[in-house]
C-alpha positions, 0 to 999 in steps of 0.5 A: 500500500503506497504511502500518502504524501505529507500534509506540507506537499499537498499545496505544492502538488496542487500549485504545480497541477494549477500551474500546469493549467494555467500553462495549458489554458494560455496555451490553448486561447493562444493558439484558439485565437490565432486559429480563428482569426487565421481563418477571418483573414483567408475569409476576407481574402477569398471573399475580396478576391469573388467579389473581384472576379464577379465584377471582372466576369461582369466587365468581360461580358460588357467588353465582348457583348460591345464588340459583338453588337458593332457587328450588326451595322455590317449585318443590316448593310449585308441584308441592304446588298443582298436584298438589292439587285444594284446597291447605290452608294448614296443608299447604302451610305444612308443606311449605314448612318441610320444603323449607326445612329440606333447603336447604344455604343457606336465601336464600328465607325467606317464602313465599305463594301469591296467588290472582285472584278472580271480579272479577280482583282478587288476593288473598293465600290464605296466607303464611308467618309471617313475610312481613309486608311482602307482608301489608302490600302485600295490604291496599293492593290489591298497589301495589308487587308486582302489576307483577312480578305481571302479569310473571309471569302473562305468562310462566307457569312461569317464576321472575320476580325482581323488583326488590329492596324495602327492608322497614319493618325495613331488609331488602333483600328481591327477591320470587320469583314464578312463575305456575301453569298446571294451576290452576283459580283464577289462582294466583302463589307468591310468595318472598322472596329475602333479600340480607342473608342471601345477604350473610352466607352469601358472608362465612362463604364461604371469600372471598379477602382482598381481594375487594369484591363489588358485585351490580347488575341489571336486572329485569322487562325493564327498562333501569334498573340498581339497585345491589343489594349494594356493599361498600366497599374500604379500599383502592385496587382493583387490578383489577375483575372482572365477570360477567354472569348471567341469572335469574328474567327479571333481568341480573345483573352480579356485580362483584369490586373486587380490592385488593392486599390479596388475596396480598399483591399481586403478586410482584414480589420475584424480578424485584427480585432479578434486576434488582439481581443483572443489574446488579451482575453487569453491573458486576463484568464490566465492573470485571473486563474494565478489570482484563483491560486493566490486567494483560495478563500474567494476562488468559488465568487471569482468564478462564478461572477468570471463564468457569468460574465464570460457567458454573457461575453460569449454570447454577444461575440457568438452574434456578431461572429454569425453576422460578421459582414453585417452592421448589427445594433442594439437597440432600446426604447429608440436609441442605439445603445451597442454596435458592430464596427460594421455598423458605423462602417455602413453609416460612415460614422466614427467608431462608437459615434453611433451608441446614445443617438436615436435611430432616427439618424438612419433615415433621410426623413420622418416619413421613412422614419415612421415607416419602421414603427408601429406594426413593426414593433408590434409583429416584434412583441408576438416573438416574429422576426421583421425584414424589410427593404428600405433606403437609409442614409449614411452621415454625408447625407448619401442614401443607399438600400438597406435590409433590415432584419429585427427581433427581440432580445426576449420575445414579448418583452420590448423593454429588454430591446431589440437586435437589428441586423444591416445589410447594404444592398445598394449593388444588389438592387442596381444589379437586379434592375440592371438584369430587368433592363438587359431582359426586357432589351433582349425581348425586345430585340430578340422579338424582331426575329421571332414571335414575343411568346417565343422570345419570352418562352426562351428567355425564360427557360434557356432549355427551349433552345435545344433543339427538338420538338412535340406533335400537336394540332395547331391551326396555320395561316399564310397570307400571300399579296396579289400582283405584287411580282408584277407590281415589284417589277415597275419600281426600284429595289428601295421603292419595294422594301417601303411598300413591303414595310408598310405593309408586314408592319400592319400585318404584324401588328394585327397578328401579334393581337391574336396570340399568332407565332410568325413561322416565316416571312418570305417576301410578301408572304406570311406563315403564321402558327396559332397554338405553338409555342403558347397552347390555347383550346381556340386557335382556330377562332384566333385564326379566323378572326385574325385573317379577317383583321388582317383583310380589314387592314388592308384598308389603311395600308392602301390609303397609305399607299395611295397617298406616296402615289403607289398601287393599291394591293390585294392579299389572299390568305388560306387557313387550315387546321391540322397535326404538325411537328413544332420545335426547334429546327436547324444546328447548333450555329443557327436554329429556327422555331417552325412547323413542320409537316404536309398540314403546312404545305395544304395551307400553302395549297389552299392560299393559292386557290384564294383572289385578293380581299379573300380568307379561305378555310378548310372544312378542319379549320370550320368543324374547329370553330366555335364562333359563328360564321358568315361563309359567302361561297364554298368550293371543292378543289383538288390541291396537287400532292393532296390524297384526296378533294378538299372543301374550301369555304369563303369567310366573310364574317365570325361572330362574337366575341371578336364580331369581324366582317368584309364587305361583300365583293361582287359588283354587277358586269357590263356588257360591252358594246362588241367583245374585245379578242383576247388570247390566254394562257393557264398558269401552274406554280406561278409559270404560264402554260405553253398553249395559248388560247384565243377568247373574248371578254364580253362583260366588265368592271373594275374588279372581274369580267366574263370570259368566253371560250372554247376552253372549259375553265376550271374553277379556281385555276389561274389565268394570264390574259393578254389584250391587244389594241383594238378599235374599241380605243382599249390599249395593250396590257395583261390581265392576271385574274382567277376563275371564279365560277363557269356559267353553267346555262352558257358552255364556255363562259366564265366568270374571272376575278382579277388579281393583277392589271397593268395600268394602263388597262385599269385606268381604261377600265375606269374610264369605262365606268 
């Protein structure tokens, strides 16, 4: 059995053991200490450098989507040649200053068009005024430019962003090129893309402090990097970001150097604080523990009034530790009595100015003032959690967007106070308005080329972009306008593109009423879908109405055009109703939303057997709607590639709730005097028939005449009619017209609706009336 020790060894046993602990104790908070605030700091770090590379990543996307949308002036001048059979210098001038006068940010400031000539040499056709360093290179047989020329011709319909050339007046300049194909001659537009004036639109940019950009790439395939824009730190980077971009064949590399000037850095203060606060608390314990061993007999009071209020510490630091980026305060009856450094931060005050004041120094105003009192502090007292948004106000009189967060210390006790947590907002808010504002342009432009409900569809789910597609029964409208190829050939290529304006802009804007998808505009013909993308039960009422709309439309845009002295137009339109495929079609460069299936080409069949100011529908699209409706005349036909016959019904009113009607169309014949000779042919797909057949005309108005011949006309098939001068004073012309109906009391008689007349002949025809 050991021995015990001696009473006299029992305290120097014990004062070692405490020593030990002490020891161990300060050993730990030390080492605690330096921990966490290790840990605060690398915090801070990482989260200086992510703020860094979500503004670096934004200021890329701004860059590249600038040099992007500097494309789209050569884009609408490709469409002007291609579009034109001849392009004129003046017109294309013109629409190269009015394309540049729509642009937010105006990066492409010349711009020409090259053409090759019969020995394949190019040759500059026309240049704006003020691309002097092209004219300069033309009269050298194009040295410097006609490498990114033959690039360019190698990928045709392609933007090529050729290597940067420093002008005679020191400018940085990259031509854009890209090489047309629906040209007769080999053509190349050429623009220029100035980077000392996507320079100065990045510094009007709201760019961090800080932040140093340097933009390098590679161009024409090439392995070579050339340094494009460096702008030199004045202090030491910190950190530097890098983004990779592809455009206009070139590999951009977008390089932000970051110094410690953006945010002043990172915020290492609180991990300070909490390093010197470790250990001079480490320190104090370990000084009141050495007191604990000096006075035994007040050991238990030490340490109980100790643990007390280390708890009570603890706790305080636990919340500010759990809302360390955010300002927090104490507040009582009012008045700030306790807060973070982060919260004379957010407010710009001194450290400790804040504590005594009441809140009302946070707001700009009473108003906004009162708004955080009354119901507020009434959800409080239940024991709730309070958020709002509000603007508040820093000590300079600067207002930003704050979140505040409250509750209270003891819930349903408002006199032990409230805890407030502060949070600026300010960025987050001007980036969501920004995002509202990127969206509704996107719509808006993205909207020109598709229907709004795809645009919106897409915007709002990405994933309808890939391609792919779904059965469904849809109901298809295609519109097509009368005599127009004859109409197109008496003016100019300008004089065209303004009647077709005209024209689609009110076709477009009654389609858009009626909830119709545009599949396609070719030419003057329109395709439109009713049920895709947006499904709906009454397409087919949406159909109807929508193509007697548009007939009714055809008013104005005729007033219109006979105010510019131009010919009045005629439109035909076939409706059916059908399954089909929609979806996305195309490749991964270039997809279209369309439908497709053999319902579609019906209704091309079916708007072909139509005249103008006619809407025709297919029995489908009849037994579909559910609104009542006015049929004037309905017709068996035999579309080709059709299986078998198809009823056709002349539409001339829907009832309610859309209550849409056209005027009766028939005005009454008159006899002529003796029957004017004419000779004819029948057309097919818009091609006349080799056999020529001799017939007269014996009745006639403005709008239709009788025909007789030995031939038995089809109803509905198309005829080209050829009158020579006569003795009845008539002049020479063609007649463009369809069978509406063969008089059956008289073989060889019918009656046909004119669809297109050379004026000369309406102007005698009127005369006769």
């Amino acid at each position: 059995m050991p021995l015990a020790p001696p009473l006299d060894a029992v305290p120097e046993q014990r004062a070692r053991r405490y020593t030990w602990l002490l020891a161990f104790v300060i050993a730990v908070g030390l080492g605690g200490s330096l921990s966490i605030s290790y840990t605060l700091y690398r915090t801070a770090e990482r989260q200086w450098i992510a703020r860094a590379d979500a503004s670096a990543e934004r200021l890329s996307t701004v860059l590249l989507g600038w040099i992007q949308e500097s494309y789209s002036t050569l884009s609408g001048l490709a469409a002007l040649v291609e579009n034109s059979q001849k392009t004129e210098p003046e017109a294309f001038l013109n629409a190269f200053e009015a394309i540049e006068s729509r642009d937010t940010a105006v990066l492409l400031g010349s711009a020409a068009m090259l053409e090759r000539n019969a020995s394949g040499k190019w040759a500059l056709a026309i240049s704006s005024a003020d691309f002097s360093y092209l004219e300069k290179d033309a009269k050298n047989g194009f040295s410097k430019l006609l490498p990114a020329i033959e690039f360019a011709m190698a990928q045709p319909n392609q933007f090529v962003l050729a290597p940067p050339i420093r002008t005679g007046d020191g400018k940085l300049l990259s031509p854009v090129l890209i090489a047309l194909t629906k040209v007769k001659t080999p053509t190349v537009l050429v623009g220029s893309l100035d980077y000392t004036t996507l320079q100065g639109a990045l510094a009007e940019a709201p760019t961090p402090k800080g932040f140093y950009l340097t933009l390098k790439g590679k161009f024409m395939a090439t392995s070579d990097s050339r340094t494009i824009i460096q702008i030199d730190s004045p202090q030491a980077v910190r950190e530097t970001l890098a983004t990779r971009a592809a455009t206009g064949g070139a590999d951009l590399e977008i390089v932000w150097r970051v110094t410690t000037e953006y945010e002043n850095g990172p915020a290492y203060g609180f991990a300070a604080i909490t390093l010197a606060g470790g250990i001079t608390t480490t320190l104090l314990f370990g000084m009141f523990m050495a007191g604990l061993i000096r006075r035994n007999r007040i050991i238990d009071e030490k340490v109980d009034q100790a643990t007390a209020a280390l708890r009570r510490s603890g706790e305080e630091q636990t919340a500010i530790l759990e809302s360390a980026t955010s300002g927090i305060a104490f507040v009582k009856d009012g008045v700030i009595v306790r807060g973070n450094p982060r919260l004379d931060e957010l407010f710009g005050f001194e450290r400790g100015e804040q504590i005594g004041q009441p809140t009302r120094i946070w707001y700009p105003d009473d108003a906004s003032h009162a708004a955080g009192g009354g119901a507020v502090y009434e959800q409080i007292a239940r024991g709730e959690s309070h958020q709002r948004e509000q603007r508040l106000m820093r000590k300079g009189g600067e207002l930003f967007w704050c979140r505040l967060s409250g509750r209270a210390v003891e819930a349903g006790d408002l006199a032990q106070g409230t805890v407030w947590m502060l949070e600026d907002v300010t960025q987050q808010k001007a980036a969501e308005e920004t995002l509202r504002q990127a969206h509704e342009l996107v719509r808006r432009a993205f909207g020109r080329y598709v229907s709004e409900e795809v645009a919106e569809s897409l915007l709002r789910a990405p994933e309808g972009l890939e391609l792919g597609g779904e059965e469904r029964e849809i109901t298809i409208l295609m519109s097509d306008l009368r005599g127009f190829t004859a109409l197109a050939a008496r003016l100019t290529p300008h004089e065209v593109i303004e009647v077709l304006n005209l024209y689609l802009e009110a076709m477009v804007d009654v389609i858009g009423r009626y909830q119709g998808t545009i599949d396609e505009i070719i030419g003057d013909g329109i395709l439109v879908i009713f049920g895709a993308p947006v499904s709906c039960d009454d397409h087919a009422d949406k159909a109807v109405a929508c193509g007697l709309a548009m007939q009714l439309a055809m008013r104005a845009v005729n007033e219109r055009l006979v105010a510019t002295d131009a010919s009045e137009l005629e439109m035909g339109i076939g409706v059916h109703t059908g399954r089909v495929i929609v979806g996305n079609i195309g490749s991964s460069r270039r997809t279209k939303y369309a439908a497709v299936g053999s319902n579609v080409n019906l209704v091309g069949r079916i708007e072909s057997f139509t005249i103008g100011g006619q809407l025709l529908i297919s029995e489908d699209t009849r037994g579909k709607v559910k609104a009542p409706l006015r049929i004037d005349k309905q017709f068996q036909v035999e579309p080709k590639g059709a299986a078998s016959s198809v009823r056709l019904f002349d539409i001339g009113a829907i009832g309610g709730p859309f209550d849409l009607s056209l005027p009766r169309r028939s005005k009454p014949l008159r006899p002529l005097a003796a029957p004017l000779p004419i000779r004819f042919t029948t057309l097919e797909e818009s091609f006349s028939g080799r056999t020529v057949h001799d017939g007269h005309l014996t009745d006639l108005s403005d709008l239709e005449a009788s025909v007789q011949s030995p031939l038995a006309l089809a109803v509905l098939s198309n005829l080209k009619i050829i009158v020579s001068r006569t003795a009845q004073g008539n002049p020479a012309g063609e007649i463009y017209g369809k069978v509406l109906e063969s008089v059956v009391e008289a073989p060889g008689r019918a009656r046909v609706w004119f669809t297109s007349i050379s004026p000369e002949l309406r102007t005698w025809l009127s005369a006769l009336g």
